[in-house]
N, C-alpha and C positions, 0 to 999 in steps of 0.2 A: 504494500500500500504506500501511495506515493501524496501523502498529506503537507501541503505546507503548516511551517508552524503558526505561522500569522492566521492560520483558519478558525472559524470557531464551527466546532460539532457539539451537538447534543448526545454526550449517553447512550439514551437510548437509539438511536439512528442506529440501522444496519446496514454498513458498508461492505461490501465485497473486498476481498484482499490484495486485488488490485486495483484499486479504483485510486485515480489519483486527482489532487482536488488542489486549487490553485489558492493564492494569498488574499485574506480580507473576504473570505467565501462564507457565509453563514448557513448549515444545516440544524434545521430545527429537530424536534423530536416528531417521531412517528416516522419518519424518512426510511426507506430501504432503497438503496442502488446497487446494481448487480454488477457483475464480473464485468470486468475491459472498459468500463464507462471515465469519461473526462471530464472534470467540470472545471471553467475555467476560475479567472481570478473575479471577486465583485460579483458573485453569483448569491442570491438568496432562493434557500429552499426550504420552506415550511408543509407541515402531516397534516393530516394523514395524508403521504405519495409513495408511489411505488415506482418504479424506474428501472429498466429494465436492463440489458447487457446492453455493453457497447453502442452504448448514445455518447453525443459530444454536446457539453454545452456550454455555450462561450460566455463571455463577461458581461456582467449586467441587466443577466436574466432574473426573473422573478418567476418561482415555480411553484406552486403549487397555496397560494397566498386566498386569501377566503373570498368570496366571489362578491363581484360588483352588482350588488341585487340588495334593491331595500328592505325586500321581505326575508333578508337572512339573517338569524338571528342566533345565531353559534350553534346551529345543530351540524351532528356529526357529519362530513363528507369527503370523499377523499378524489385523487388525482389517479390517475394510472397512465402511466406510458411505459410504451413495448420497449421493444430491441431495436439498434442501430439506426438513431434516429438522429439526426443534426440539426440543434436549436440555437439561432444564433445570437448575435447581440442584441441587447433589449427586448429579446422575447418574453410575452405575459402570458400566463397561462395560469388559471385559476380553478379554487375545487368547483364540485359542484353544486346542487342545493337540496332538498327536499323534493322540494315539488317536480325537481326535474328527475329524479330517480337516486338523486347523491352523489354520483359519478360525471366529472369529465373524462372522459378516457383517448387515449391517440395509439395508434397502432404502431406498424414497423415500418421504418427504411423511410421516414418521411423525412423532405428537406425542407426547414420551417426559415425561411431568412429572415433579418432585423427586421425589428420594430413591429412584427408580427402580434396580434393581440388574440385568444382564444380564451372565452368569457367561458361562465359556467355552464355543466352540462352540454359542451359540445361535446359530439362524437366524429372522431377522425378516424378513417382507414386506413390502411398504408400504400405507401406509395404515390402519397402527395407531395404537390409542389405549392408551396406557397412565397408570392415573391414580395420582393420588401414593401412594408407598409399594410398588408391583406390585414383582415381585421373581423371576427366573426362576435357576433352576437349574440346572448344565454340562448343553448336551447339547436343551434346548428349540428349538422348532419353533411358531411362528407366524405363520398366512397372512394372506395378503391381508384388512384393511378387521376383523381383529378386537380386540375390545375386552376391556381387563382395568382394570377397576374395580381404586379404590382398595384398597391389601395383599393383594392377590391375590398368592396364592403358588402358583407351579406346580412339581415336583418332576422330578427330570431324567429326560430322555431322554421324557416328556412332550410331545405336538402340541397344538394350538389352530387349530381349523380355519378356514376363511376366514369371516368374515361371526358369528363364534361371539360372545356375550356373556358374560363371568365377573361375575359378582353381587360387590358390595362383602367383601372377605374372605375370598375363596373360598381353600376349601386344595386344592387340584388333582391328583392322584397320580394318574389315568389318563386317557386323549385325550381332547380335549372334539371330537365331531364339528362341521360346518363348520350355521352356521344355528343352531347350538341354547345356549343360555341355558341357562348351568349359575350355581348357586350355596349357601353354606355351609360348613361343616367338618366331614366334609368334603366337596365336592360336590356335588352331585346334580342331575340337567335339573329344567325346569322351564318346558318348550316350546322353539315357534320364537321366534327372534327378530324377531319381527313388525314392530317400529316400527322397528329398525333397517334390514331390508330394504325396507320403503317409504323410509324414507331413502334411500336406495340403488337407487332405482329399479324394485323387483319390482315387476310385477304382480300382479291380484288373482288369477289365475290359478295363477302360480308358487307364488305362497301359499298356496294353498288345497293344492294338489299337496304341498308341504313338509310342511305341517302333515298329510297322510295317511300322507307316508314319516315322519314323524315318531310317532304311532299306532302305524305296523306296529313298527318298530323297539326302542318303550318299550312301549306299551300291548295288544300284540299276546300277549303270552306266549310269542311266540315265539325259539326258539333266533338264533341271529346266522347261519346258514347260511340256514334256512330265511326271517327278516326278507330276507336279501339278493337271497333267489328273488321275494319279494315284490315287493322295489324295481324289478326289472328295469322290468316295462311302464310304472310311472311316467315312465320315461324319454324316451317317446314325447310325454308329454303337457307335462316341461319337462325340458330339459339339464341343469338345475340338481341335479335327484336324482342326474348320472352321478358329482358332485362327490362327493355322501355315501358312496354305493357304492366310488367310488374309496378315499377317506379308511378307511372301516371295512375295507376287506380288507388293506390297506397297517399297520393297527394294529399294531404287535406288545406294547403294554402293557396294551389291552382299554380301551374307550368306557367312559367314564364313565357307572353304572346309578343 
């Protein structure tokens, strides 16, 4: 374990025995971090958090600090984050409340850059991208492999669907479906997200398929019952539509139009 001495730990904190932690760092009590993790210098970490292996997180983070919500009123909540996750300067991430289930929780391999803000009770997936400035509100939902451009603000109780792109600045106030590239203030699609899903392995297949559920869905005219009747047989031709379908009946703050 690689502890500066200028650090202050609480006691009870469960650190892993190589965890190495930088100068002027404050770990509060209830704290556990696991194996291979890095915490830089000017980092505060307050419990109940959990932390998982081989995350990084750099100076002048605030982790796990009690949530910005006026209806909280010291009931128990706690933080969870996975494996291999890179949190950068000035990242807020807070527990989370009652009402929203207790838990903020964030997954793996997520890369969270400065000044990033994650309010109580969101839930992250892994394998996001969040660029400097994103900013999420109590109550957000973010799947798997999606991306939030720089000041992107999403408004709570707000989803962000797996594989989605939010455009530099986006002001967010309803689901972004899974696939689709939203951008503006506030809003608006503006297709699939094409380049990202070749990253990501889609075929020209799936592509092609998405960008029809994507048609019916926007460009169709059609009501969101009957867009839904539409999706069905796409689903034969990729799996991936069953995700959209899934996403949009599950909505209850209405798709971003």
């Amino acid at each position: 374990m690689s502890i500066d001495t200028r650090a202050v730990i609480d006691p009870s904190a469960k650190i892993a025995d190589d965890v190495s932690i930088g100068p002027f760092t404050i770990i509060g009590p209830n704290v556990e971090i696991g194996a291979g993790s890095q915490v830089g210098p000017h980092v505060v970490i307050n419990g109940p958090t959990r932390i998982g292996q081989a995350n990084r997180i750099y100076q002048f983070s605030s982790i796990g600090e009690i949530p910005q919500d006026k209806k909280y009123h010291g009931e128990s909540s706690v933080l969870e984050i996975g494996d291999r996750n890179t949190i950068r300067e000035f990242v807020t991430i807070n527990r989370g409340t009652k009402e929203g289930g207790g838990v903020t929780r964030i997954g793996d391999d997520n890369w969270l850059m400065a000044y990033i803000h994650i309010a109580h009770d969101c839930l992250i997936g892994s394998h996001t991208t969040f660029s400097n400035g994103a900013s999420l509100a109590g109550h957000v939902r973010v799947d798997d492999h999606a991306i939030l451009a720089g000041f992107t603000l999403v408004h709570q109780f707000c989803n962000v669907g797996e594989n989605a792109f939010c455009g530099m600045g986006s002001a967010i106030s309803k689901d972004v479906p899974p696939y689709v590239m939203v951008s503006g203030n506030p809003a608006h699609p503006y297709g699939i997200n094409s380049e990202g899903l070749k990253r990501r392995g889609f075929d020209k297949n799936t592509l092609r398929v998405l960008k029809e559920a994507y048609k019916i869905v926007y460009r169709s005219g059609l009501t969101t019952d009957l867009a839904l009747a539409r999706l069905k047989p796409l689903v034969e031709e990729t799996p991936a539509v069953s995700r959209l379908i899934e996403f949009i009946k599950s909505s209850t703050r209405g798709i971003i139009r």
